[in-house]
LOZA-46563 format. One record per residue: residue number from 1; residue in three letters; z, x, y of N, C-alpha, C in turn. Coordinates in steps of 0.02 Angstrom, whole numbers, plus 50000, padded with zeros to 5 digits. Atoms other than C-alpha are relative to their C-alpha. Layout:
<recs>
+-----+-----+-------+-------+-------+-------+-------+-------+-------+-------+-------+
|   i |  aa |  n_zz |  n_xx |  n_yy | ca_zz | ca_xx | ca_yy |  c_zz |  c_xx |  c_yy |
+-----+-----+-------+-------+-------+-------+-------+-------+-------+-------+-------+
| NUM | ala |     Z |     X |     Y |     Z |     X |     Y |     Z |     X |     Y |
...
+-----+-----+-------+-------+-------+-------+-------+-------+-------+-------+-------+
</recs>
This chain:
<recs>
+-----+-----+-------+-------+-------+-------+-------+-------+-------+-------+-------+
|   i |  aa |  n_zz |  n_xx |  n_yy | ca_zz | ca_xx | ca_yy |  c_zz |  c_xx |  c_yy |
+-----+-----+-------+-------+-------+-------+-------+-------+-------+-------+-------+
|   1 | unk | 50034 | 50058 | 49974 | 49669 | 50418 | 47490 | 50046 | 49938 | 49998 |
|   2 | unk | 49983 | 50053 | 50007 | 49783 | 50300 | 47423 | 50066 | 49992 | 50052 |
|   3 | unk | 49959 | 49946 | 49938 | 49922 | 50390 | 47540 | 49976 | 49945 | 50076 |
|   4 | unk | 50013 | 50028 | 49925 | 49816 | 50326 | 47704 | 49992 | 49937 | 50023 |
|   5 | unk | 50002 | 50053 | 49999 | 49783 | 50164 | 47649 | 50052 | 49958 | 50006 |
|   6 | unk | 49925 | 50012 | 50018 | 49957 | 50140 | 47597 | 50042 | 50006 | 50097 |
|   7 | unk | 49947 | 49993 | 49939 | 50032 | 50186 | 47785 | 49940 | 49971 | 50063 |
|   8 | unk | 50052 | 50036 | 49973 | 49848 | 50081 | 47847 | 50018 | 49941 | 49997 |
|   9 | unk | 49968 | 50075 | 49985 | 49919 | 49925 | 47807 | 50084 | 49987 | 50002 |
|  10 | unk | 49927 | 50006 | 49975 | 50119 | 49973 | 47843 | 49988 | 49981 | 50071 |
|  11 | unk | 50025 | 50010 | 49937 | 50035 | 49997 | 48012 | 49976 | 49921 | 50024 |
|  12 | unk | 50050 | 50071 | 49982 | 49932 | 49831 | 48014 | 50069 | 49931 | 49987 |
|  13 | unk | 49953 | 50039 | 50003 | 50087 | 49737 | 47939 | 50065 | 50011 | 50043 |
|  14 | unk | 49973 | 49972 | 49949 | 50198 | 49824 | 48079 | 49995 | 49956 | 50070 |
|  15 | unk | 50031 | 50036 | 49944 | 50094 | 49759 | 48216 | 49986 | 49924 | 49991 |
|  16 | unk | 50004 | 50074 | 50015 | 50069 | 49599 | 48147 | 50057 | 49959 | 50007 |
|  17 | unk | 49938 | 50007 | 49980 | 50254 | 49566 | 48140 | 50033 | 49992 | 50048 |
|  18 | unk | 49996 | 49978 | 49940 | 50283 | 49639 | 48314 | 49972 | 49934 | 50024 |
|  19 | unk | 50060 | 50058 | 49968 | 50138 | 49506 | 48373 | 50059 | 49941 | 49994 |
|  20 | unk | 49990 | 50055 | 49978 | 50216 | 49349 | 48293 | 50084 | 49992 | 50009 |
|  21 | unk | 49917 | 50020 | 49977 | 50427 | 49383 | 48326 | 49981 | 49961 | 50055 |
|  22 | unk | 49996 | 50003 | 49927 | 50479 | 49333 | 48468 | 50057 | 50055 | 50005 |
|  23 | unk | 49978 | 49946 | 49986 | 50522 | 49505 | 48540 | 50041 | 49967 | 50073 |
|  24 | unk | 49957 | 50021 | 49937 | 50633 | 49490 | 48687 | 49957 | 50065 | 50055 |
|  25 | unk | 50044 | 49956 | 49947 | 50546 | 49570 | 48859 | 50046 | 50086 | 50006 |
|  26 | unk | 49943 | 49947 | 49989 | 50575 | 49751 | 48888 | 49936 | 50050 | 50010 |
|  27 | unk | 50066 | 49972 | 49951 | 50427 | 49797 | 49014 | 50038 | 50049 | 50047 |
|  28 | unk | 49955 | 49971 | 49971 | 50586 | 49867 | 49122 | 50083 | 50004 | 49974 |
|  29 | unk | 49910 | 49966 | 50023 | 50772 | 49948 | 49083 | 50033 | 50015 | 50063 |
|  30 | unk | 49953 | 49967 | 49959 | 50850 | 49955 | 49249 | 50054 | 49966 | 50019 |
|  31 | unk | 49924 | 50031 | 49990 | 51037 | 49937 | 49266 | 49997 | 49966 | 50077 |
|  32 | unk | 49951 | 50033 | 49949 | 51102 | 49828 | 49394 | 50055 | 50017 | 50032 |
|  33 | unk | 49936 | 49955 | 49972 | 51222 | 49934 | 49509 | 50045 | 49936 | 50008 |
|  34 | unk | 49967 | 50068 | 49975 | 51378 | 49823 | 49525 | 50024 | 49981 | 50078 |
|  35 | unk | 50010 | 50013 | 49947 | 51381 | 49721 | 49660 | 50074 | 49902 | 50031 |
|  36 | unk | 49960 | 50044 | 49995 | 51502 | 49573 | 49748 | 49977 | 49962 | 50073 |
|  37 | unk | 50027 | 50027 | 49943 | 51434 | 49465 | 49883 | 50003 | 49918 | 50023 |
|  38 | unk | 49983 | 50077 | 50006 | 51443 | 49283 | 49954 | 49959 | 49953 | 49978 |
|  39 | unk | 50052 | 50066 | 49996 | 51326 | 49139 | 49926 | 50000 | 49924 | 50038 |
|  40 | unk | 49992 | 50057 | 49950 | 51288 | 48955 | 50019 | 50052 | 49986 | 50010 |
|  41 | unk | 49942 | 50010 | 49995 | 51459 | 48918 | 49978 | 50049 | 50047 | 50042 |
|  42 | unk | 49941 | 49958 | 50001 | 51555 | 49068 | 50029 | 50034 | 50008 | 49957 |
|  43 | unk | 49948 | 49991 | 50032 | 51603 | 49081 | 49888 | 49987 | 50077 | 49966 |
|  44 | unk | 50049 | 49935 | 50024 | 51571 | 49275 | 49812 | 49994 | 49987 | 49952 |
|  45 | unk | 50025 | 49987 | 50073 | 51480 | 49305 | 49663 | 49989 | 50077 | 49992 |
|  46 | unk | 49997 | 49917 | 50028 | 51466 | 49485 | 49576 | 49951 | 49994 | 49962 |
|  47 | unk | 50032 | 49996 | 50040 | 51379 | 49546 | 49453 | 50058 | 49995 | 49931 |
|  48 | unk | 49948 | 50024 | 50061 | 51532 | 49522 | 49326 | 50008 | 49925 | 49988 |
|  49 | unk | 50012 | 50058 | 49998 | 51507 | 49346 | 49376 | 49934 | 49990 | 49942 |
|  50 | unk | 50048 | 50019 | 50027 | 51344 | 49333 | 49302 | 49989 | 50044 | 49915 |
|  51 | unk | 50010 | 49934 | 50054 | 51389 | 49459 | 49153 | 50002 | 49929 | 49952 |
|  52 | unk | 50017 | 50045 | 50061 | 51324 | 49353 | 48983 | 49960 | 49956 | 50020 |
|  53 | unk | 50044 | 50050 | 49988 | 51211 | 49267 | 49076 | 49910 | 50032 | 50022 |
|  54 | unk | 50072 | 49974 | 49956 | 51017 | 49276 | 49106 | 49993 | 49985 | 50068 |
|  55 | unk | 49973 | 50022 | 49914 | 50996 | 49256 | 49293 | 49904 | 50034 | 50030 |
|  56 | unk | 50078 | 49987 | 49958 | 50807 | 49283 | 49400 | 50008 | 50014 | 50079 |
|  57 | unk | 49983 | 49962 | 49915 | 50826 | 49376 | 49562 | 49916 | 50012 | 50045 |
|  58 | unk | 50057 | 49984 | 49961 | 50708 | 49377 | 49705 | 50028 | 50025 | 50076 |
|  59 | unk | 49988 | 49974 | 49941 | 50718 | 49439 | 49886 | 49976 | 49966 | 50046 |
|  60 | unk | 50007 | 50041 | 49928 | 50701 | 49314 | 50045 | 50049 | 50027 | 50043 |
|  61 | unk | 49950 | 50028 | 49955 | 50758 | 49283 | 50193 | 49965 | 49938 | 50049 |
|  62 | unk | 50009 | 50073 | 49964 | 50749 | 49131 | 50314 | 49954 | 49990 | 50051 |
|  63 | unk | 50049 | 49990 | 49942 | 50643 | 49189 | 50473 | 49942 | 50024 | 49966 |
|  64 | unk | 50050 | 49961 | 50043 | 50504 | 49261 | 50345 | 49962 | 49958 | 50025 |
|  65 | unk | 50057 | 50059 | 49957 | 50344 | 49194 | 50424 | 49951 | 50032 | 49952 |
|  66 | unk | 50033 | 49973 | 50040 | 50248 | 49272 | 50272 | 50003 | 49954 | 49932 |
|  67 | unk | 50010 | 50002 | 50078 | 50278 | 49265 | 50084 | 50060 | 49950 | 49985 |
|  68 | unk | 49938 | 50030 | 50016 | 50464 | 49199 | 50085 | 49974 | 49923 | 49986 |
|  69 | unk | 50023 | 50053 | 50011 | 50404 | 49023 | 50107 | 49981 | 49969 | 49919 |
|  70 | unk | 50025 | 50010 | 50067 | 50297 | 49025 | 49944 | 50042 | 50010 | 49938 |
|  71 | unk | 49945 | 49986 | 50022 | 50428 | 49119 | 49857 | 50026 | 49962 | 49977 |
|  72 | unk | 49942 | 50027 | 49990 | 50555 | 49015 | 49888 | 49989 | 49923 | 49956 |
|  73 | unk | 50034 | 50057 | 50038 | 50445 | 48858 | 49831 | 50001 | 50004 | 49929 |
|  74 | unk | 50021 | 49981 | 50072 | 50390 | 48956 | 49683 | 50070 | 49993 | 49937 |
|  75 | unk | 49943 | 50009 | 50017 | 50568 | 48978 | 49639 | 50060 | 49930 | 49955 |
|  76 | unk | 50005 | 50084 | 50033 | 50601 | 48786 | 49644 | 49972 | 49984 | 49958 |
|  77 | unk | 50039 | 50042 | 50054 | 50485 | 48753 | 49532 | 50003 | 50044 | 49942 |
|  78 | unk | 49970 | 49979 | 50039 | 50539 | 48881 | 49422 | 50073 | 49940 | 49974 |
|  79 | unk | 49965 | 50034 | 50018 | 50707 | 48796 | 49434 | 50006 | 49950 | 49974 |
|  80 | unk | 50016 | 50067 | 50051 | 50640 | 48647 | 49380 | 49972 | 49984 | 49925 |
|  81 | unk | 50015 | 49995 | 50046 | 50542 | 48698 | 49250 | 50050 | 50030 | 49940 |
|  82 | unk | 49966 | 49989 | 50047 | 50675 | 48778 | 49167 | 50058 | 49957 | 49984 |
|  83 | unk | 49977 | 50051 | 50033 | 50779 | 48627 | 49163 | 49973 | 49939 | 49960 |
|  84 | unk | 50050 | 50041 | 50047 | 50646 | 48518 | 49084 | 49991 | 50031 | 49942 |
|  85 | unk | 50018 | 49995 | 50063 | 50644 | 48636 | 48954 | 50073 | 50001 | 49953 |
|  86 | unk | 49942 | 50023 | 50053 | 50819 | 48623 | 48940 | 50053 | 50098 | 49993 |
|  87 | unk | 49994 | 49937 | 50034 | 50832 | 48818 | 48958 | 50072 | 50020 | 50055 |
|  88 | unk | 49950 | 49977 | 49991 | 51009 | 48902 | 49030 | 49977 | 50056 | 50063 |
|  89 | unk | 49985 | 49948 | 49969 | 50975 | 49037 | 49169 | 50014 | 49988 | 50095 |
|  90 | unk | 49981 | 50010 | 49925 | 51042 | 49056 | 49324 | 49946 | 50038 | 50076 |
|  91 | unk | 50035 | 49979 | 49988 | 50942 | 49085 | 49484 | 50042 | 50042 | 50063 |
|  92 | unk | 49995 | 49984 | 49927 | 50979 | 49208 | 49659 | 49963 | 50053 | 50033 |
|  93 | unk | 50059 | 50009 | 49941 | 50890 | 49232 | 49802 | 50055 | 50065 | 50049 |
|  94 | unk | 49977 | 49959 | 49949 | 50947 | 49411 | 49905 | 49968 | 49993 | 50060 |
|  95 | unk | 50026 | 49985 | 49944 | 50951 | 49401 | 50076 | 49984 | 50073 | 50013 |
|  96 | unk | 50025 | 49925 | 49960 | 50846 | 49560 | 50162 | 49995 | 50000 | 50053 |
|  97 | unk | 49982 | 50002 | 49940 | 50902 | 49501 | 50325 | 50045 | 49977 | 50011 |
|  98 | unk | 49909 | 50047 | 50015 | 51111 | 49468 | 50299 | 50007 | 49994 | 50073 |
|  99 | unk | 49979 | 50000 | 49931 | 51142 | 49507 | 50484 | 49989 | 49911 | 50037 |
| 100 | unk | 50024 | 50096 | 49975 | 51047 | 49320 | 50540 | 50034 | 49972 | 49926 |
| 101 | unk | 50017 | 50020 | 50075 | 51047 | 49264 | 50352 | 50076 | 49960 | 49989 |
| 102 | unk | 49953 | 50006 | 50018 | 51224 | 49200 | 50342 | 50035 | 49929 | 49964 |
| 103 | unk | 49975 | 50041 | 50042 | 51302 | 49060 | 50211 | 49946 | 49937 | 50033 |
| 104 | unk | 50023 | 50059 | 49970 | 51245 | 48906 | 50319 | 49928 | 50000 | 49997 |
| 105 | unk | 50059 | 49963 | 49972 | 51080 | 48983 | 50372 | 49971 | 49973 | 49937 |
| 106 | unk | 50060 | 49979 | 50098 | 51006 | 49025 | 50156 | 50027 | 49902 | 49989 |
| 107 | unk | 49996 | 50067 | 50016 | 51106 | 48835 | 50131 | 49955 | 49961 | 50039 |
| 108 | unk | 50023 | 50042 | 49981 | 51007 | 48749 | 50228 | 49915 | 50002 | 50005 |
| 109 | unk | 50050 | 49967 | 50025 | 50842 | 48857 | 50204 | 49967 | 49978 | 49937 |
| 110 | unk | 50021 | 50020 | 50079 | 50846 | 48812 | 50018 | 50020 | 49923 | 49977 |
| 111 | unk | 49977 | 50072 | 50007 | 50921 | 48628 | 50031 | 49901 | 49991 | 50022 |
| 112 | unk | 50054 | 50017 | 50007 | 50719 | 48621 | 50102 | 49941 | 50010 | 49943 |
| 113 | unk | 50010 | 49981 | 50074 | 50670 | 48667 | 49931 | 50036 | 49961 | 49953 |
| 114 | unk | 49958 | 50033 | 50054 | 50772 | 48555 | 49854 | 50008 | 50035 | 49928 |
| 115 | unk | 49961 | 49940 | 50047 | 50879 | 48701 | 49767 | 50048 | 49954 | 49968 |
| 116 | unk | 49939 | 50031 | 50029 | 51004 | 48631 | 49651 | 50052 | 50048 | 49993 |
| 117 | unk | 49965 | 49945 | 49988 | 51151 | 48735 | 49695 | 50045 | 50028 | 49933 |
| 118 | unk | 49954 | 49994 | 50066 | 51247 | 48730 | 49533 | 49983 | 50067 | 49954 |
| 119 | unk | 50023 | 49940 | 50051 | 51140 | 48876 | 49450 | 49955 | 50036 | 50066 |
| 120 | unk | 50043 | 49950 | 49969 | 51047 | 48942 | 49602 | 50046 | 50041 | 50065 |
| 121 | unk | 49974 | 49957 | 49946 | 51138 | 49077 | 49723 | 49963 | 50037 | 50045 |
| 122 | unk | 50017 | 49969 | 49979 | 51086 | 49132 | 49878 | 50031 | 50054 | 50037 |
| 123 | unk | 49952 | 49965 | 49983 | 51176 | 49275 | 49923 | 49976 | 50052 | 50095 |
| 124 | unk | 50023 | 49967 | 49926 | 51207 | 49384 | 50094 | 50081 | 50039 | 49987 |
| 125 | unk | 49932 | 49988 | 50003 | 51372 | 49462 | 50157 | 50016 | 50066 | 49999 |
| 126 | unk | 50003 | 49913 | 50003 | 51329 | 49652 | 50162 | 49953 | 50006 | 50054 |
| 127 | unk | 50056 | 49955 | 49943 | 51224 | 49773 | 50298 | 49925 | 49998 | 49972 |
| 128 | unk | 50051 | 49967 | 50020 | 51051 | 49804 | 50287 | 49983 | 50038 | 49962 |
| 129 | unk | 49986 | 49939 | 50046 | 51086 | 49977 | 50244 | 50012 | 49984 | 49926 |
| 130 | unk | 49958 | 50012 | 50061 | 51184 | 49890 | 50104 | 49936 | 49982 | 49943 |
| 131 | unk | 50050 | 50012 | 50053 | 51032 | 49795 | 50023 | 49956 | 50054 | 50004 |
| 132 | unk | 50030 | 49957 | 50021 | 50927 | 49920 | 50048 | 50008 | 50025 | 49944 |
| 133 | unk | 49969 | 49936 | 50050 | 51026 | 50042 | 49931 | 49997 | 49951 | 49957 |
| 134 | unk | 49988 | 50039 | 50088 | 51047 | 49906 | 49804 | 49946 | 49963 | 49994 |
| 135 | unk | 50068 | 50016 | 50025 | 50859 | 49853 | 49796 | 49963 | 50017 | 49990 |
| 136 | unk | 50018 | 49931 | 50017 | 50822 | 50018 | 49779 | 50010 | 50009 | 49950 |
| 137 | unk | 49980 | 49954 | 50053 | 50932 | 50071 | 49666 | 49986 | 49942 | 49926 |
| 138 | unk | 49993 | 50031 | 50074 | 50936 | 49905 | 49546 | 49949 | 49975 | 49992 |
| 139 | unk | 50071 | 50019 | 50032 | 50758 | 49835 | 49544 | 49935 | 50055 | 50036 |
| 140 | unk | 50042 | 49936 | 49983 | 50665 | 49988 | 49623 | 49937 | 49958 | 50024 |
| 141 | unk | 50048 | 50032 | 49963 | 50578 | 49858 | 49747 | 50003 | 50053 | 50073 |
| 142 | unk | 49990 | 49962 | 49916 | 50516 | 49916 | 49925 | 50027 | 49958 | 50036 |
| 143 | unk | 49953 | 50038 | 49953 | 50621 | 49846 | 50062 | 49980 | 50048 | 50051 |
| 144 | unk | 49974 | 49975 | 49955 | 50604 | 49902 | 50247 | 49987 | 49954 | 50082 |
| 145 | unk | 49988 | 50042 | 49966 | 50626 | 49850 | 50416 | 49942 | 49999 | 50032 |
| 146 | unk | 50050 | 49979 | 49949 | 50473 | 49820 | 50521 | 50030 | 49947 | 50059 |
| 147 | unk | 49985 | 50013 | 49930 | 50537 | 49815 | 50704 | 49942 | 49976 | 50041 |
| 148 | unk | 50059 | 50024 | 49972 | 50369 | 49777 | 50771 | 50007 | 49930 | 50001 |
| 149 | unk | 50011 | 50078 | 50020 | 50361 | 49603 | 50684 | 50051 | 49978 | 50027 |
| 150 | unk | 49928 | 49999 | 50017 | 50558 | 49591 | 50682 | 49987 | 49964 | 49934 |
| 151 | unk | 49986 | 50049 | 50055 | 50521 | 49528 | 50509 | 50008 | 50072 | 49927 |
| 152 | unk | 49973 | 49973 | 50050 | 50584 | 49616 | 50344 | 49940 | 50014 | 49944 |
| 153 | unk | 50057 | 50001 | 50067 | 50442 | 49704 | 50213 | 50039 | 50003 | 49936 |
| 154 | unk | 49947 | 49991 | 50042 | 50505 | 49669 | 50050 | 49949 | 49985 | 49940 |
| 155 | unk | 50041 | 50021 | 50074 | 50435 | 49637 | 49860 | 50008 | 49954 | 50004 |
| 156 | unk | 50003 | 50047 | 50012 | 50373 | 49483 | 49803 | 50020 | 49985 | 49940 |
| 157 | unk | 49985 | 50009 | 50055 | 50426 | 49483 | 49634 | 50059 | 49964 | 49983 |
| 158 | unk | 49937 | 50040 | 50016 | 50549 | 49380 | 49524 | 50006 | 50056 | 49943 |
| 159 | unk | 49974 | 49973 | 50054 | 50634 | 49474 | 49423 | 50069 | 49985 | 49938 |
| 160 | unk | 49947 | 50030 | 50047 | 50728 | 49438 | 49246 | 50053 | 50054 | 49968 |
| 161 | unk | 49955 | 49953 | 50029 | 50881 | 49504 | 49196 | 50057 | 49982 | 49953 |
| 162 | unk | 50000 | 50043 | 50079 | 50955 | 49493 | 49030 | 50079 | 50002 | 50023 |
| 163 | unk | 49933 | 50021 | 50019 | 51137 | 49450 | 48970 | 50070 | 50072 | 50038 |
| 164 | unk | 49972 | 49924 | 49979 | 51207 | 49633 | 49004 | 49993 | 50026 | 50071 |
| 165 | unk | 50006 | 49947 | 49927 | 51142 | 49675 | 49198 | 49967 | 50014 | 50002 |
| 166 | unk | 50060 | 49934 | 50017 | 50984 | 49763 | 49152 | 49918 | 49954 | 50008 |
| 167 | unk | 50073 | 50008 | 49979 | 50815 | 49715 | 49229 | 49959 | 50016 | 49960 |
| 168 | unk | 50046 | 49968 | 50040 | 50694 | 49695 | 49102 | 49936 | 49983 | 50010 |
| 169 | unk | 50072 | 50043 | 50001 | 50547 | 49592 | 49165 | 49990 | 50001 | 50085 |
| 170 | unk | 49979 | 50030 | 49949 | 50475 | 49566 | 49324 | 49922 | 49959 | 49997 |
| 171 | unk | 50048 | 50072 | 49981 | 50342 | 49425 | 49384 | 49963 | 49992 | 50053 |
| 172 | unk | 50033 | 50011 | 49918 | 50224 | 49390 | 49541 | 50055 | 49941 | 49990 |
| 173 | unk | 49987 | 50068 | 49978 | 50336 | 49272 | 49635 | 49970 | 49976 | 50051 |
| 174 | unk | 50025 | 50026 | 49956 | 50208 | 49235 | 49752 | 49926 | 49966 | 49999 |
| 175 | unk | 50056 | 50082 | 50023 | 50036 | 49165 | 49716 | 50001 | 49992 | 49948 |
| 176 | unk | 50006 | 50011 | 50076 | 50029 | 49162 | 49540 | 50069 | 50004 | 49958 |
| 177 | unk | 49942 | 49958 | 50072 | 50202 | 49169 | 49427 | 49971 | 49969 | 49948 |
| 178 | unk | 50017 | 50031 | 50079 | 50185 | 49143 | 49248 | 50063 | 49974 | 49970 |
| 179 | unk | 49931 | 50060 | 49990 | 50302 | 48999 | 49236 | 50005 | 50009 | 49910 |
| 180 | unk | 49965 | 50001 | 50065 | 50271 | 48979 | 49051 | 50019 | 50078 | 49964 |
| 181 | unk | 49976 | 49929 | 50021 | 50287 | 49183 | 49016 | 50074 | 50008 | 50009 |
| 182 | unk | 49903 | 49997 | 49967 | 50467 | 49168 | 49117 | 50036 | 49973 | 49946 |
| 183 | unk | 49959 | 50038 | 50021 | 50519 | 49034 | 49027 | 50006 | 50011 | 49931 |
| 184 | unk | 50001 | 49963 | 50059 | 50461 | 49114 | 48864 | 50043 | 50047 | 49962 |
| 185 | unk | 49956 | 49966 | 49984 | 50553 | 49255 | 48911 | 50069 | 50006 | 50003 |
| 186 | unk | 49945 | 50026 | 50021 | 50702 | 49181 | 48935 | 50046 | 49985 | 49957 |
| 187 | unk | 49987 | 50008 | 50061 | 50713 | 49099 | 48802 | 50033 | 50040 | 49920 |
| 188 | unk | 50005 | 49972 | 50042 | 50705 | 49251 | 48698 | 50059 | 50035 | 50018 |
| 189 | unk | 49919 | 49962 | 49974 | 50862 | 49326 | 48798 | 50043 | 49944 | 49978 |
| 190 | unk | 49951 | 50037 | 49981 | 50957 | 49159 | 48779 | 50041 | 49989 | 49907 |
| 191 | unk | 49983 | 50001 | 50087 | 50954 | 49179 | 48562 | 50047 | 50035 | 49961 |
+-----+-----+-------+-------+-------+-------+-------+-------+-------+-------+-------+
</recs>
């Protein structure tokens, strides 16, 4: 008896522990295939670029007569909120339509968002085919083309990815994010 009680409150003091750390997110484990591409600048960024850094990835593009819009907003105000708190992560925005989508195009897209370019990348600079395979393979979002519309189906989500490459969180980025969960989140990668 004294046996069950004894591994009754290892358990209870276990979970209690767990509760008040601050655990770092780890809802998802998926690597980040490496990748090298341009942004507003032209200038490329990689994923060795962003290696030691937290960084929040989402999927637009510029003609999106849907979700992108909100997104893209939502994003901003992410970006803002995480400099009011003072917090470190970098943000970018994959084009899922590079072919139109090109440097000038996402710059001037996200200048209506008043993006602050210094930490936010919007990248392009590869095929279709290309993102496909790598939004597939590194955040295991849906992506495809609907020719009907001519407009691009793609996930709405923001997704966080820690110091190493590795997708551990992801987020509605479209009506609802949980600004203070992100930033929570963050946080707990940035320690």
């Amino acid at each position: 008896m004294k046996k069950i009680v004894f591994i009754g409150v290892i358990m209870v003091f276990t979970l209690v522990a767990a509760a008040c750390g601050n655990s770092k997110p780890s809802q998802l484990s998926i690597p980040i295939q490496p990748f090298e591409y341009i942004n507003q600048d032209e200038d490329p960024i990689s994923l060795a670029d962003l290696e030691g850094k937290v960084w929040i990835a989402d999927f637009v593009f510029t003609r999106c007569i849907t979700v992108c819009p909100t997104m893209t907003a939502n994003m901003a105000e992410l970006q803002q909120r995480l400099d009011d708190a003072g917090l470190e992560a970098t943000l970018v925005s994959f084009s899922v339509d590079p072919e139109r989508d090109d440097p000038a195009a996402l710059k001037s897209y996200l200048s209506k968002f008043d993006a602050n370019f210094t930490n936010w990348h919007a990248l392009t600079g590869y095929t279709f085919e290309e993102i496909k395979t790598f939004v597939l393979q590194s955040f295991k979002a849906p992506i495809a083309m609907d020719t009907a519309a001519d407009q691009v189906i793609h996930g709405t989500s923001f997704y966080l990815v820690d110091p190493s490459g590795t997708v551990v969180a992801k987020y509605d980025g479209n009506t609802d994010p949980p600004y203070d969960k992100i930033l929570k989140d963050v946080k707990s990668l940035l320690k």
